[in-house]
Steps between C-alpha positions, in 0.01 A plus 500: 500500500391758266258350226519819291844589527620696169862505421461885420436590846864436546576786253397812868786625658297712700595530876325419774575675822654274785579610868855532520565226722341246273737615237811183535702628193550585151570199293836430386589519141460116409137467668412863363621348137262197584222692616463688192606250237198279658281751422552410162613162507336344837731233666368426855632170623358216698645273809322211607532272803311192650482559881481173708212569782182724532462749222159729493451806322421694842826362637701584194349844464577541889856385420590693206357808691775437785746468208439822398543622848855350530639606122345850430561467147339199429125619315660799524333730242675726246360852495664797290668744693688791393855280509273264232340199638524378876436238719252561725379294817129378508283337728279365229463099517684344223229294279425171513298273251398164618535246205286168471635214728723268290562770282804476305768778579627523150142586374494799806910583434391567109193688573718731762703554214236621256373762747684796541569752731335825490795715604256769557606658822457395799404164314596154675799346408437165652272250509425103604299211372375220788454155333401263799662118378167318521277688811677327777766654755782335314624791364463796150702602193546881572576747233673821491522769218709799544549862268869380399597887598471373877614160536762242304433139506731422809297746674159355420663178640647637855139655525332125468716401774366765732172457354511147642662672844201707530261254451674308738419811748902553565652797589635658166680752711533893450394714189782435213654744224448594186799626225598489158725255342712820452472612808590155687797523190674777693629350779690229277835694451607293169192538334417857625850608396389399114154703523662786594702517188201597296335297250722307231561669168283181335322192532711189576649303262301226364639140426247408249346767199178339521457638871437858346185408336245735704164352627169494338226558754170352457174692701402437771126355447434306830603157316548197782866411422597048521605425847688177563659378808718144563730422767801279563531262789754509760733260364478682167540801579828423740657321181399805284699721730798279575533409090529903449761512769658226332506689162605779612204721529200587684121383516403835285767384267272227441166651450652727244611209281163310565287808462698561183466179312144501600410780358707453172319157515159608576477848308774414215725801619853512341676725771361535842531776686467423872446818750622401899392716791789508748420565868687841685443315824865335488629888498196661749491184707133397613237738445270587788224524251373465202674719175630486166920378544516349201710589176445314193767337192424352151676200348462326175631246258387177305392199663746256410789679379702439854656146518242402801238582649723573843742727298196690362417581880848580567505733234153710616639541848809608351335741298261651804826541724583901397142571586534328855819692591500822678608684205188325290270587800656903499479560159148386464382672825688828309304407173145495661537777716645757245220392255217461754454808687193632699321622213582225232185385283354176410634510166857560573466259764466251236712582267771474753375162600467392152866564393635373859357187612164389285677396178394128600344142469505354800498641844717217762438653871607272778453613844746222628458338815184609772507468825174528645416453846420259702323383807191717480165388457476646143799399319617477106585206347487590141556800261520625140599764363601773437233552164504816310435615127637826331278491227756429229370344206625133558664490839507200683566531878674208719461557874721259718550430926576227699344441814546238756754350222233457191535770243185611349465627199201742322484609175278754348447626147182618251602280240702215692501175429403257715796329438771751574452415883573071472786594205660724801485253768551212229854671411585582877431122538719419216793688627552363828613154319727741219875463577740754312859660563323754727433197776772605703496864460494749801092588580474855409241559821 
C-alpha cells in the first residue's frame, strides 16, 4: 500500500486511454453513485477468512492472480471514459501486505479501513493482507478489501471460496461476466416491468418521522475505527435460528432487535435507526462474479416499546418487506438510475445518498448462510464479515454470516463501545429462552 496516499488525489477525473478491448463496461448507476460518493466519503469494505492448510504470500499472490483470470472484473480498475467512469481489465497483481505472525485480524481489518482508496484512474481496487497463524503450515487469516463500487459483501464472500479453490490448484473453469445490478434487473419481468415506469413522483413513505433526520458526515482523517468479533457455537446458533422460526421471524429479525438495544444501551440513543442491505441475488439468481446486487432499507423505533423482544423482530422484517418486493426493488432501481446518470458528480451523489439510505445508527448486514467448498487442500473454515463504514458521524456497523452452522458476528465503529458486541450476543442469548404469543406464529423466511 500507498504510504502517502492523499484523499485529494481522488478529486482527477482525468481519463486515461485504454485499448478497447480492455474496456468491460460503463458502470451502472448504483456503483457509478458509489464510486463518486466515495470520493468524498470513502467506504471500502473488508472480508476475512481463515483458510485451513498451506497459506504463503507467493501462493496467495499466485492464486489471486488466477482469480483475476477467471472473473475479469475482479481488481478491475475504473478509468473515465467518455460514457463517465468504466471498468477496465488489468493485469496488474492485486497487493498483498504480509502482517506479523499471530497478528490479530481485527487490528489489520481496522487499519484496512483507515486507508483509502485512491480512485485515481487506473488505481487498484483490491487488495489482501497474509497473516500466517503462528509460522507453521497450519494455516493464515486472509484479508480482502474491495472499492464498494465493484463488489457487495456476498461477493467478497463467493470470491474467498474460490480464493481457497485456487489455492487448492482446482480448475476454476472459463472466464466469467461482468454486469450491473440494473442490467442483471432486466431480465426479471416483475421487477423490470416497475423500472420501466419511470421513477416515482417521491420518496417512500416513512413509518417513523425521526427517519428523515439527514446524516452528519464526519472527515475522513485516516482514524483506525474499533473492530470486534465473537461467535456463537453450533448448538447456539441452531437454537437462535429455530427460536426465530418459532416467533415468527427470521435470524436478521433478531440482530435488528439486539443491535438495537445495544446501541440504545451502549450509546444512550432514544430511537434507532437501523439501515439493512438486501441481496438482488434472490431476483438475478447466482452471480458469476463479483458486483454490487444489493439494495438497501431503513427501519427505526424505540427499544422497548414492542411487547418482546421477538415481536420487535417481527415488526423490522415487517417493515423491510416493501423494499424486498419487486415493486420495492423497481422503484429504487428507477430512483438511482434517473438521478445517477453518466455524468453525475460527487456532490449530488451524496446528497442523493444522504436523503435515501444514510439517515442511520446502526448498519445490520447479514450475509446468511455460506457454503464454501470443500475437499481441497486449502479450504475455509471461518469468516467475518462483511465490515464497512460510510463515514457518518456515529454509525455503528453489525456484519453477520453463518458458516458451517456458527454465526459470526463483527462489529466496527470509531467510537464503539466495547461493550456493544457482548450486549448483542448477550440479548440474542436472552431471547432464545423468551416465550411470547408470537411462539407459534408462521416463520416469515
Amino acid at each position: 500500500m500507498d504510504d502517502d496516499t492523499h484523499l485529494g488525489d481522488r478529486a482527477a477525473h482525468e481519463q486515461v486511454p485504454e485499448p478497447p478491448d480492455a474496456l468491460l463496461r460503463p458502470l451502472g448507476a448504483l456503483e457509478r453513485m458509489y464510486h463518486r460518493f466515495s470520493e468524498l466519503h470513502p467506504m471500502q469494505f473488508v472480508v476475512a477468512a481463515h483458510f485451513r492448510g498451506t497459506v504463503d504470500a507467493t501462493g496467495l499472490q499466485d492464486a489471486l492472480a488466477t482469480l483475476q483470470q477467471h472473473h475479469p472484473s475482479f481488481a478491475a480498475r475504473v478509468v473515465e471514459s467518455e460514457s463517465g467512469p468504466a471498468i477496465a481489465t488489468t493485469d496488474e497483481p492485486i497487493p498483498v501486505r504480509t502482517a506479523a505472525p499471530g497478528t490479530a485480524w481485527e487490528t489489520e481489518a481496522a487499519r484496512e479501513l483507515a486507508d483509502a482508496f485512491t480512485l485515481r484512474p487506473g488505481a487498484p481496487t483490491v487488495r489482501a493482507v497474509l497473516i500466517d497463524d503462528d509460522g507453521s503450515d497450519r494455516g493464515a487469516m486472509v484479508l480482502l478489501t474491495f472499492v464498494h463500487s465493484l463488489a457487495d459483501g456476498l461477493s467478497g464472500a463467493l470470491l474467498l471460496g474460490d480464493l481457497a479453490r485456487a489455492l487448492s490448484h482446482e480448475e476454476l473453469g472459463p472466464r466469467t461476466t461482468s454486469e450491473s445490478r440494473e442490467t442483471a434487473l432486466k431480465r426479471v419481468p416483475a421487477v423490470d416491468a416497475v423500472v420501466r415506469l419511470g421513477p416515482p413522483d417521491g420518496p417512500p413513505p416513512l413509518a417513523h418521522e425521526e427517519l428523515r433526520a439527514l446524516p452528519v458526515f464526519r472527515p475522513f482523517d485516516g482514524r483506525r475505527p474499533a473492530v470486534y468479533a465473537q461467535s456463537l457455537d453450533e448448538t447456539t446458533t441452531a437454537e437462535l435460528l429455530g427460536a426465530a422460526r418459532r416467533h415468527g421471524t427470521t435470524l436478521h429479525g433478531a440482530l435488528i432487535a439486539a443491535a438495537g438495544g445495544a446501541a440504545t444501551r451502549t450509546r444512550g440513543i432514544d430511537f434507532v435507526r437501523t439501515m439493512s442491505p438486501i441481496s438482488l441475488l434472490p431476483f438475478v439468481g447466482t452471480a458469476d462474479g463479483p458486483g454490487v446486487f444489493i439494495a438497501v432499507a431503513r427501519t427505526g423505533g424505540r427499544t422497548g416499546s414492542r411487547d418482546s423482544f421477538w415481536a420487535e423482530a417481527r415488526d423490522h422484517i415487517a417493515a423491510l418487506a416493501p423494499a424486498r418486493s419487486a415493486g420495492g426493488v423497481g422503484r429504487s432501481v428507477a430512483a438511482i438510475g434517473a438521478a445517477m446518470d453518466a455524468g453525475v458528480t460527487a456532490a449530488r451523489a451524496e446528497a442523493f445518498m444522504a436523503r435515501g439510505a444514510l439517515g442511520l445508527d446502526v448498519v445490520v448486514s447479514n450475509l446468511g448462510v455460506l457454503r464454501f467448498p470443500v475437499g481441497g487442500e486449502v479450504q475455509v473454515d471461518a469468516f467475518w464479515g462483511p465490515l464497512v463504514l460510510t463515514q457518518v458521524d456515529g454509525e455503528q456497523m453489525l456484519g453477520a454470516a453463518t458458516t458451517a452452522g456458527r454465526l459470526a458476528l463483527v462489529a466496527t465503529g470509531y467510537d464503539m463501545s466495547p461493550n456493544f458486541l457482548p450486549a448483542v450476543v448477550t440479548a440474542l442469548r436472552a431471547a432464545i429462552d423468551d416465550d411470547d404469543d408470537g411462539r407459534d406464529q408462521p416463520s416469515l423466511t
